[in-house]
C-alpha positions in Angstrom: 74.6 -71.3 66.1 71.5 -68.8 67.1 68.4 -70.5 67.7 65.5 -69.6 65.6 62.4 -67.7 67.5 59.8 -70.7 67.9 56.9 -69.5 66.8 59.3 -68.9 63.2 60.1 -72.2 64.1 56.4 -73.7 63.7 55.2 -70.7 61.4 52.8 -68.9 63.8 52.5 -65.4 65.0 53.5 -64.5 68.2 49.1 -64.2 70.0 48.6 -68.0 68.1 46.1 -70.0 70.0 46.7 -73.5 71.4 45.0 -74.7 68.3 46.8 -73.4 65.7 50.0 -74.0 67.6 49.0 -77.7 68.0 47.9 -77.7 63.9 51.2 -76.6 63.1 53.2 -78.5 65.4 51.4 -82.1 64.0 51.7 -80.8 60.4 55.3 -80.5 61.0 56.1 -83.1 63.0 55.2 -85.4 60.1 56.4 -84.1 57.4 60.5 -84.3 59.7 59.8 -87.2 61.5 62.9 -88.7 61.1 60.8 -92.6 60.0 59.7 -90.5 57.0 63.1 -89.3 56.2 65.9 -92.1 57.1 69.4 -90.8 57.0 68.5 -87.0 56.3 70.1 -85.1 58.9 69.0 -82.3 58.3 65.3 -83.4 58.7 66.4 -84.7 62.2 68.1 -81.9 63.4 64.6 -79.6 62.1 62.3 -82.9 63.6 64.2 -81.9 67.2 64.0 -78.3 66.7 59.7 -78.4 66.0 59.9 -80.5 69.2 61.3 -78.1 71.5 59.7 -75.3 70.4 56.3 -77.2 70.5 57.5 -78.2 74.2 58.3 -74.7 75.5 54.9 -73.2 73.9 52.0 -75.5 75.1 53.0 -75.1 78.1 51.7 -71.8 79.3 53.9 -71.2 82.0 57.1 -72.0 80.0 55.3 -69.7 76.8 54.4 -66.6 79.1 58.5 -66.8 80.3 59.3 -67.3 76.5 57.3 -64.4 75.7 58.8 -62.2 78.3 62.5 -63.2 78.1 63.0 -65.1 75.3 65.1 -68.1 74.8 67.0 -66.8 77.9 64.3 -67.7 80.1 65.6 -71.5 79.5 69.4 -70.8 79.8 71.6 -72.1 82.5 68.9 -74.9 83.6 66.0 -72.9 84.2 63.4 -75.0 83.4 64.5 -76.4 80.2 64.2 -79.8 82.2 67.0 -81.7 79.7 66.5 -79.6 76.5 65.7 -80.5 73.3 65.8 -84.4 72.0 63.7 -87.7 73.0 62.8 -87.6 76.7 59.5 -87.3 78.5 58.4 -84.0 76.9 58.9 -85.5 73.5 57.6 -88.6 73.8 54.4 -86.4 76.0 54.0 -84.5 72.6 54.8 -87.4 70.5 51.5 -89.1 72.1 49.1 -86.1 71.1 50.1 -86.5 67.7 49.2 -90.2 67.4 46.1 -90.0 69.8 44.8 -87.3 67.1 45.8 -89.1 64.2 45.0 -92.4 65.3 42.3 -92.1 68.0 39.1 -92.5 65.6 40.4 -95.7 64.8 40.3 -96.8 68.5 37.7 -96.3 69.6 36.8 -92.6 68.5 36.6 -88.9 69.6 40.8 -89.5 70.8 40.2 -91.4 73.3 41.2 -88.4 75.9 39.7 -88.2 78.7 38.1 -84.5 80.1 38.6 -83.5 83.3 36.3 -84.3 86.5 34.4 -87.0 87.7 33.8 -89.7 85.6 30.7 -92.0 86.1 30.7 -95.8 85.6 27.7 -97.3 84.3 26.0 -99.7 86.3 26.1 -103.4 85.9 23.0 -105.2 83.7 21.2 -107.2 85.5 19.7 -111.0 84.5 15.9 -112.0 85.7 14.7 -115.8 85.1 11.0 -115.7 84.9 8.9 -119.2 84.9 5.4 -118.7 83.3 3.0 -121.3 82.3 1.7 -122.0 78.5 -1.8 -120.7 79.7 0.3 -117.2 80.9 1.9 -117.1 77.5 -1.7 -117.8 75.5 -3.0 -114.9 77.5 -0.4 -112.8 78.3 -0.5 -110.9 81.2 1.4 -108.4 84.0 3.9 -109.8 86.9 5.3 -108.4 89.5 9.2 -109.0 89.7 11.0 -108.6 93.1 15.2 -108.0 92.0 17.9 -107.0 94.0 20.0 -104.6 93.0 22.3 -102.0 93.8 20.0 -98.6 93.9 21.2 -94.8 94.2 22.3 -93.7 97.6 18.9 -91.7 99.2 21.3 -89.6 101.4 24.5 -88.4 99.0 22.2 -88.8 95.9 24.1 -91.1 94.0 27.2 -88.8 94.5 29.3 -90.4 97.1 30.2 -88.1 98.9 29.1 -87.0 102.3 26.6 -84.2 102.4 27.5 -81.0 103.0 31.0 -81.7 101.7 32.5 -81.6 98.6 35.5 -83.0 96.4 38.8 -81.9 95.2 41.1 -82.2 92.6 43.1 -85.5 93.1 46.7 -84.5 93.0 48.0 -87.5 91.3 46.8 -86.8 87.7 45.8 -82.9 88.1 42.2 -84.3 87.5 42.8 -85.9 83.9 41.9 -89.5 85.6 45.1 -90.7 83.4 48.4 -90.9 84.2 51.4 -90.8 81.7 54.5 -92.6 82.0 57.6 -92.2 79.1 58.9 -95.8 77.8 61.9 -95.3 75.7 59.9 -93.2 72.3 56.3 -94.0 73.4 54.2 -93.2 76.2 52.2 -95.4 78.5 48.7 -94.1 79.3 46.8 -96.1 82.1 43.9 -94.9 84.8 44.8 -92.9 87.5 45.3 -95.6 90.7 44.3 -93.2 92.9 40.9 -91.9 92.0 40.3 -94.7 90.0 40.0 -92.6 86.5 37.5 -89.9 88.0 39.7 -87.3 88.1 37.9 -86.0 91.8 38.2 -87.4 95.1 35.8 -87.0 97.9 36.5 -84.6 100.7 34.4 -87.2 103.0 32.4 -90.0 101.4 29.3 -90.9 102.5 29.0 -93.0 105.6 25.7 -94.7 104.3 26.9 -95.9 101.0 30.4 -95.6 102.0 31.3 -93.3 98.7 30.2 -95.9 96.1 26.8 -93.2 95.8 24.7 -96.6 95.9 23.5 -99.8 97.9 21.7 -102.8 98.0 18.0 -102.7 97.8 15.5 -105.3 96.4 13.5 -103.4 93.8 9.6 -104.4 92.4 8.9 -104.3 89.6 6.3 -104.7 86.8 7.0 -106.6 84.0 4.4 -106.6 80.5 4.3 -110.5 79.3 2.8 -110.1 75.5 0.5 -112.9 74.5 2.3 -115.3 72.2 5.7 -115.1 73.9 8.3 -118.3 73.2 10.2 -120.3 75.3 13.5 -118.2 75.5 12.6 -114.5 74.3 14.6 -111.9 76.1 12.9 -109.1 77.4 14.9 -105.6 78.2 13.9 -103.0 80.4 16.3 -100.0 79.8 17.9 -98.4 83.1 16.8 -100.7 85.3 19.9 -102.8 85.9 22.5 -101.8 88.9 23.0 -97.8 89.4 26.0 -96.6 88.5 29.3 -95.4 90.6 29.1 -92.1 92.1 25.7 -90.6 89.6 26.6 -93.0 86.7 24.1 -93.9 84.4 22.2 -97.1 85.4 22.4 -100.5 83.3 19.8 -102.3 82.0 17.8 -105.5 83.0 17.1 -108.7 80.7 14.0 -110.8 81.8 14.5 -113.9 79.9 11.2 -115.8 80.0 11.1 -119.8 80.1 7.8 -121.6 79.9 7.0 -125.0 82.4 5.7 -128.0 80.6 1.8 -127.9 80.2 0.1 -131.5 80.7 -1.4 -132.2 77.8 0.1 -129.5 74.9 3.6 -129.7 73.1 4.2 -125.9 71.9 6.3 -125.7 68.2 5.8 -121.7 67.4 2.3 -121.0 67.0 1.2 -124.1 66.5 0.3 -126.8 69.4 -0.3 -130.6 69.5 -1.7 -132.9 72.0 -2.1 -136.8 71.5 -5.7 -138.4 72.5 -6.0 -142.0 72.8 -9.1 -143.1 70.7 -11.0 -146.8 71.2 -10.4 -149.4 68.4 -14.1 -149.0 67.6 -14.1 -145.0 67.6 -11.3 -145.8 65.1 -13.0 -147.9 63.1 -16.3 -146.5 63.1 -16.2 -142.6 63.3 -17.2 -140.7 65.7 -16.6 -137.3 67.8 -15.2 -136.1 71.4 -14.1 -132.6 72.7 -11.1 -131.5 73.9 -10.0 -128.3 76.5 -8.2 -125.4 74.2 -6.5 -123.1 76.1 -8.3 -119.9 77.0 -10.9 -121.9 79.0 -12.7 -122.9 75.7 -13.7 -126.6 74.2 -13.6 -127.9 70.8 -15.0 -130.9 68.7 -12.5 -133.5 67.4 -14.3 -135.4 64.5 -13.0 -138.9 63.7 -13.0 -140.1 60.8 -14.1 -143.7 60.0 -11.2 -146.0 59.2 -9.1 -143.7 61.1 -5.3 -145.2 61.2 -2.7 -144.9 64.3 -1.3 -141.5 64.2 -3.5 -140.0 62.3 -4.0 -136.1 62.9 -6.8 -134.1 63.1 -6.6 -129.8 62.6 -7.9 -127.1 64.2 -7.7 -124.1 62.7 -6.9 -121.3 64.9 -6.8 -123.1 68.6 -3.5 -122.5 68.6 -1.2 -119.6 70.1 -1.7 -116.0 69.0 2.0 -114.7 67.4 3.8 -112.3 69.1 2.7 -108.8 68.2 1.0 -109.9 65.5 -3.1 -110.6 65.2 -2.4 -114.2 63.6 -3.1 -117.2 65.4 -1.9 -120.9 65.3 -3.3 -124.3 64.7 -3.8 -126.9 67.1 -3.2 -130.8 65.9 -4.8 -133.2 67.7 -2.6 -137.0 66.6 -5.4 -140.1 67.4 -3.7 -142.8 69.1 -5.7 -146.3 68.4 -6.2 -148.5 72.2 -5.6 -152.2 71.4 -8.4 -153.5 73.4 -7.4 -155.4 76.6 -9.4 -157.6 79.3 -11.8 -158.9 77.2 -15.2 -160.8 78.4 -15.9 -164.1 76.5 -18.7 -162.2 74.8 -16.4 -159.5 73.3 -13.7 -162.3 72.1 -16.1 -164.4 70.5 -17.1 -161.2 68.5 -13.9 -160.5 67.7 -12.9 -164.0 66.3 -15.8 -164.3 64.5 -14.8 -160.8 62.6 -11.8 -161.7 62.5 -13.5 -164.8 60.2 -15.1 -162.4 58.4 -11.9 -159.9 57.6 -10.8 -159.4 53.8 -8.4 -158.0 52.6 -10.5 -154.4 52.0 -11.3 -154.0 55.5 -7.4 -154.2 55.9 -5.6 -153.2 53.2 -2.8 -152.3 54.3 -1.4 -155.5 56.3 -2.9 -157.7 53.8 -0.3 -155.6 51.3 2.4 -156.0 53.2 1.9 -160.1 54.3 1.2 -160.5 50.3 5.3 -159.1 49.2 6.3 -160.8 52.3 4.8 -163.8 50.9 6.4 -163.2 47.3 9.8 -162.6 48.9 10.2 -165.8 50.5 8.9 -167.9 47.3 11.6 -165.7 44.9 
């Protein structure tokens, strides 16, 4: 039996671009893929017919022969390299088909890789910054020193030596992938020998020794906001690691912890201290000051009759929120001092007002001693 002209075959004209021949070939393939039509052999036999025809013309060397002598040009073993069927050509075309159908669902655009160099981004980098409470109230500018892995001065970030350039690497034909046939599928991996760039270097550069970068500590100036927590991350875009060979750079996270301060507890905006207060104070009233950060002062005022615990607001002596004009509280909690060391003067005073105590200048014990009291009788 006379085999059909190929481009009848796949229903293009004879000057059909790759394009169209691809178009054709996919819509073809699918429609006698031999899954989509079990037992039909007459789908198969069409199924390896598309195939071979497909096979002869996207290969432009194997087309222009076609062209010129026909199917003749493949007789006798010239070049049909095991005719029609499933070997390595099939399973080759068999792979554009599901890397166009299926590619936007892995990952997008195909997945194929152009020809040339490709560039690896650099690595991120991490930065632990220690700032103090008084930093964080004010906010301010620091000076980082990182080491990283900066473009190569002499190649450029290009890796190769200067004056020299790069060639085609032989192993993949500059597609950075190579292809290997596995039974009806086809194994795609990286290139081992340029590494998925597609290029090697005629001579790499003897400073950076072809990686286009090198180690190098980097300063730095870093914006602290005022109001920053305990924690927050801070990114500054391309200034991670430089990438391989002209790649794009990666980025660098400052994450920002803040040491204990001596006398505040931060929660948010808000800030508490504890004060220890005389019995007296307690019990009298009265006033003191205390520092606020900022270099500033402000009045505590105690209440008479002021209980253990108690706590005392200031309205905005807190921190400012992050990028925001609000400002926190501070709460200063009044810790009562049982008096110690007394003289004999100040314990006779004592005992006599302890003679003198009722149950309104102490409500609250004399409360709890009274149900304490009923308990034990019940």
């Amino acid at each position: 039996m006379a085999k059909r002209d190929f481009y009848e075959v796949l229903g293009c004209q004879k000057g059909a671009d790759d394009g169209a021949l691809k178009s054709a070939y996919r819509k073809l393939a699918m429609q006698f893929h031999p899954d989509r039509n079990p037992g039909n052999e007459e789908a198969e036999h069409k199924f390896k017919e598309i195939n071979e025809a497909y096979d002869t013309l996207k290969d432009p060397q194997k087309r222009a022969a076609y062209d010129r002598f026909g199917h003749a040009a493949f007789e006798n073993g010239g070049g049909a390299r095991g005719g029609p069927g499933f070997g390595p050509e099939f399973a080759s075309s068999m792979s554009d088909i599901f890397e166009d159908i299926f590619g936007d669902f892995m990952g997008g655009g195909g997945g194929r890789r152009s020809s040339g160099a490709s560039r690896m981004r650099g690595s991120d980098l991490r930065y632990n910054l220690e700032i103090t409470l008084e930093e964080s109230f004010e906010g301010r500018t620091v000076e980082i020193d990182v080491p990283t892995l900066a473009t190569c001065e002499t190649c450029d970030g290009a890796g190769a030596k200067p004056g020299t350039g790069t060639h085609t690497c032989r192993q993949c034909n500059g597609h950075g992938k190579v292809r290997a046939a596995q039974g009806f599928f086809t194994i795609e991996r990286t290139c081992p020998v340029c590494q998925g760039r597609g290029q090697m270097m005629d001579q790499p550069c003897t400073d950076c020794g072809g990686q286009g970068r090198h180690q190098q500590n980097r300063k730095l100036s870093v914006d602290v906001p005022q109001g920053i927590e305990d924690g927050t991350r801070i990114r500054l875009a391309n200034e991670g690691e430089a990438g391989v060979r002209g790649g794009p750079p990666g980025d660098l996270y400052i994450f920002v912890s803040i040491k204990p301060h001596q006398l505040f507890q931060r929660d948010g905006a808000d800030l508490f201290a504890r004060v220890p207060i005389s019995m007296t104070t307690a019990a009298l009233g009265g006033e003191f000051e205390v520092p606020t950060l900022g270099n500033a002062r402000a009045k505590v005022k105690v209440p008479a009759g002021t209980q253990p615990g108690q706590r005392v607001r200031l309205k905005g002596k807190g921190m400012p929120v992050l990028r925001s004009k609000d400002v926190g509280d501070l709460y200063v909690q009044l810790d009562i001092e049982t008096p110690q060391n007394l003289s004999r003067k100040q314990r006779e005073l004592l005992e006599e007002f302890a003679r003198l105590e009722t149950g309104e200048t102490s409500p609250t014990s004399d409360g709890f001693f009274d149900k304490l009291k009923k308990m034990f009788e019940a």
